[in-house]
C-alpha positions in Angstrom: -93.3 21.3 111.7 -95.4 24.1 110.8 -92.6 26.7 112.1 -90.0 24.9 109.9 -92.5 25.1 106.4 -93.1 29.0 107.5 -89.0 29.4 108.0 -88.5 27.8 105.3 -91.5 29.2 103.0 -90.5 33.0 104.0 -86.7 32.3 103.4 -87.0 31.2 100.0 -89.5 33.6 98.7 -86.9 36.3 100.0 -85.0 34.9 97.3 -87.5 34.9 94.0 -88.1 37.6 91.8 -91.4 39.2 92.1 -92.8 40.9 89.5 -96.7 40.3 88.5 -96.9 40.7 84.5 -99.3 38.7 82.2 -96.4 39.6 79.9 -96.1 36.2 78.4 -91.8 37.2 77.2 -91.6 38.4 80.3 -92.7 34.8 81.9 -90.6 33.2 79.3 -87.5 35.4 80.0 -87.5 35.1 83.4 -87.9 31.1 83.1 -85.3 30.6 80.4 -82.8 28.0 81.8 -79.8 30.3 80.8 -81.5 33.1 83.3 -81.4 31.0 86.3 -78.4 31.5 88.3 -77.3 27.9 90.4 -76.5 29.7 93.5 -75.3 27.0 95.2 -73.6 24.6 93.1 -71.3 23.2 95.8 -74.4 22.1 98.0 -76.2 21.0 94.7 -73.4 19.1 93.7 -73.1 17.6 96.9 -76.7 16.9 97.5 -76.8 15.2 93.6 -73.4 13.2 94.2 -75.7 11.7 97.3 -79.3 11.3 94.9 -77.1 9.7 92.8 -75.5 7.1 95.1 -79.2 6.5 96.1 -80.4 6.0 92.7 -77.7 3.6 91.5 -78.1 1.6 95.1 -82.1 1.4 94.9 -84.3 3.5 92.8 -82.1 1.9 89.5 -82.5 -1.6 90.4 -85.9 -1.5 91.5 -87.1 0.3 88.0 -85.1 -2.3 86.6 -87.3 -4.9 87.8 -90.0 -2.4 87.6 -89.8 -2.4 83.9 -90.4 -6.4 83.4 -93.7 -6.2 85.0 -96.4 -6.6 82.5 -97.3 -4.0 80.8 -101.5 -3.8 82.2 -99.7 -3.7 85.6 -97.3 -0.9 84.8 -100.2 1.0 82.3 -102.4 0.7 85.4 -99.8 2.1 88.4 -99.5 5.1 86.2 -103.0 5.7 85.9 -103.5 5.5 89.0 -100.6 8.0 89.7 -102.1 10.5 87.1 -105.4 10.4 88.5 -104.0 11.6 92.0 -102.1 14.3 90.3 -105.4 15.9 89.8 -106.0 16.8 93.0 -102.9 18.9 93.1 -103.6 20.1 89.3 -107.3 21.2 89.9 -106.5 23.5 92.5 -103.8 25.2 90.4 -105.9 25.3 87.3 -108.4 27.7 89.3 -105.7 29.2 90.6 -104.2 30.3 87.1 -108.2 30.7 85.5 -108.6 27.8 83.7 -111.9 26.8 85.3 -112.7 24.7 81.5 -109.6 22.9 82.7 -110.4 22.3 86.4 -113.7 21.2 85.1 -112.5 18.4 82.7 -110.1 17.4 84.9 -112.5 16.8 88.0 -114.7 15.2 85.9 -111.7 12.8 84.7 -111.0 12.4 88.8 -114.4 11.3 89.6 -115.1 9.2 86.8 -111.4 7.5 87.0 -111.6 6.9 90.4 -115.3 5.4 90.4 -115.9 3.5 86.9 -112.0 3.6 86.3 -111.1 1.6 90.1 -109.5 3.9 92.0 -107.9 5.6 88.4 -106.2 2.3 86.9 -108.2 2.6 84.6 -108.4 5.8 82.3 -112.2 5.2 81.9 -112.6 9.3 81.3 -110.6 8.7 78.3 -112.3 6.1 77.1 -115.7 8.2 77.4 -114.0 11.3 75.6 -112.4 13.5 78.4 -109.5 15.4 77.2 -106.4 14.5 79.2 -104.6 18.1 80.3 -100.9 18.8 81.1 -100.2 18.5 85.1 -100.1 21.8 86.9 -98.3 22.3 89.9 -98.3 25.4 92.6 -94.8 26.1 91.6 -96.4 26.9 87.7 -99.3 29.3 89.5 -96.4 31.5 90.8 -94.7 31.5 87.9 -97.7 32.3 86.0 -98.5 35.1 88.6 -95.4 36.4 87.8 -92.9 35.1 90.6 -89.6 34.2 89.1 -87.7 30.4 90.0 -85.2 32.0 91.7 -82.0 30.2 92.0 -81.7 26.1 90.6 -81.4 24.0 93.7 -80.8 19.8 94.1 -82.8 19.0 97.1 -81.6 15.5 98.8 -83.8 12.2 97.6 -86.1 15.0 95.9 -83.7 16.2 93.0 -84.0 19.2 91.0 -86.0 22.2 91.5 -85.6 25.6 92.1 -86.3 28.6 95.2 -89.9 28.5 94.0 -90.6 25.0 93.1 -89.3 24.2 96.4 -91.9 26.6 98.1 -94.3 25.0 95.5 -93.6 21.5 97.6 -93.6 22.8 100.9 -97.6 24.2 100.1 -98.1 20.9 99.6 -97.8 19.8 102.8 -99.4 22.7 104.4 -103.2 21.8 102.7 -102.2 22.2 99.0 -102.8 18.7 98.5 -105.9 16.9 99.5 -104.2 13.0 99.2 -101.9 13.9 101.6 -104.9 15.6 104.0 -106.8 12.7 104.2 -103.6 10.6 103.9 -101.1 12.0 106.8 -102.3 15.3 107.8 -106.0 14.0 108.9 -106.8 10.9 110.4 -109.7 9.7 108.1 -109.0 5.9 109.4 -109.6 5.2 105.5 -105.7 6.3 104.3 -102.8 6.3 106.3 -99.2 8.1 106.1 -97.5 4.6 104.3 -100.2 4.8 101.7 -99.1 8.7 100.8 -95.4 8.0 101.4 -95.7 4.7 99.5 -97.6 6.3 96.5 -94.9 8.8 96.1 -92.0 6.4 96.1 -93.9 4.5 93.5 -94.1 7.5 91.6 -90.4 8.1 91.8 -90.0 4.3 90.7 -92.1 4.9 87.5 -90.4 7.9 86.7 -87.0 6.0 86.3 -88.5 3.3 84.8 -90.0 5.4 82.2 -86.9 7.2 81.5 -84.6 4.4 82.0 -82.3 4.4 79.0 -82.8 8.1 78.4 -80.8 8.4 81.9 -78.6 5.8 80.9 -77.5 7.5 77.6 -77.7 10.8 79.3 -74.7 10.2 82.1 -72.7 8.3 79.8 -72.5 10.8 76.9 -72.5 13.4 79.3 -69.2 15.4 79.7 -70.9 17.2 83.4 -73.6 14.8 83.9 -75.1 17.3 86.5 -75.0 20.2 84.2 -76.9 18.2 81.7 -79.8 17.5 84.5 -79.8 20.6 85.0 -80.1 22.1 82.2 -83.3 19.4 81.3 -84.6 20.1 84.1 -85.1 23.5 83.8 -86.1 23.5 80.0 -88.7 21.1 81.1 -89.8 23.6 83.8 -89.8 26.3 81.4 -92.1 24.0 78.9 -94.6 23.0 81.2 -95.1 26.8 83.0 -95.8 27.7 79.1 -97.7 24.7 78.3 -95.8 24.2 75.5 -96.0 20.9 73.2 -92.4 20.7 72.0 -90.9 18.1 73.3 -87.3 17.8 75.6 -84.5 15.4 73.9 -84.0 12.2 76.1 -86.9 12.4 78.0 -89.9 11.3 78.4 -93.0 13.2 78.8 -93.5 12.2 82.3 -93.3 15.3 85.1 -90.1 15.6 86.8 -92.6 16.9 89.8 -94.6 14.0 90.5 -91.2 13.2 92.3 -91.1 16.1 94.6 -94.7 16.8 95.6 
């Protein structure tokens, strides 16, 4: 497995654009949606024909039901989703020199996952902990410099691009601690279904969340995967920038808390 994430690691980073500048036009230019070339668009389409049969045959009707659950139950899965994001954001805020950052946001871990249960509770909010954007390893390298190279639609993962897809692989190569402890380590405390499981949650209340933004989206749509795409990739571009502004027809959740 390891061979296969080198392989695969070294064969798509053959394909970014390297080119360190703290330049932030340059980092913006480089990330602009209309800059990113779709390489591939036969596979892509193919592989989003196929995430879309899968949505509409589970991962629609299950946010469906998803989305009459009371709202303490639904408030409480996603803050128990967030607060595992920080284990792949604190790392990547030291990574890009934020240590204020990675010191709020461990702070926010520990307390949410002690006086908060496990993070359903967002008790470091409550106690005045400023809640940061999620950083991935895909928005290090950008911010080191490394372009997305070209847009790709993984299978069951969705959009991404050369180097958000190198940004998931690093996750499964000891970028992320819940999957360590969860499926890389036996810590007879966590298991592989309770990483697997979190992440198909996660993929759950991402639909739910943007439920009718999706809805309205394919149907006034005239290339329903141009559109993705294109949202996709603005939303990329937003988040590598930390920008505030917000994307039409979307939600404010991460579109990464799919693939990682």
């Amino acid at each position: 497995m390891k061979k296969i994430a080198i392989i695969l690691i070294t064969t798509l980073t053959l394909t970014l654009n390297v080119n360190a500048s703290s330049d932030g036009d340059l980092v913006l230019k480089k990330n602009n949606p209309a800059e990113i070339k779709d390489c591939s668009e036969g596979f892509n389409r193919a592989s989003f024909a196929l995430n879309q049969g899968l949505d509409k045959a589970i991962f629609k009707p299950v946010a469906n039901i998803y989305r009459s659950f009371p709202s303490p139950i639904k408030n409480g899965t996603s803050n128990f989703l967030d607060n595992l994001s920080n284990l792949v954001t604190i790392p990547n805020n030291i990574l890009q020199g934020e240590f204020k950052k990675a010191g709020v946001n461990t702070g926010r871990f520990v307390i949410n996952t002690t006086i908060g249960i496990l993070g359903l509770a967002d008790a470091a909010e409550a106690m005045g902990f400023v809640k940061y954007e999620k950083e991935d390893y895909g928005q290090s390298l950008a911010v080191a410099g490394v372009g997305p190279g070209c847009y790709l639609v993984l299978p069951i993962l969705g959009p991404s691009t050369a180097r958000d897809t190198v940004s998931s692989v690093a996750n499964f190569m000891g970028g992320d601690a819940w999957y360590n402890v969860s499926v890389k380590n036996d810590t007879q405390y966590f298991s592989d279904f309770d990483f697997y499981s979190s992440k198909a949650t996660a993929g759950v209340d991402f639909r739910a969340k943007n439920f009718d933004s999706i809805e309205n989206l394919e149907k006034n749509s005239i290339d329903f995967y141009a559109s993705v795409k294109s949202l996709y990739l603005q939303d990329r571009q937003q988040k590598i920038l930390n920008s505030k502004k917000i994307v039409s027809t979307q939600n404010d959740s991460d579109w990464e808390e799919i693939e990682n």
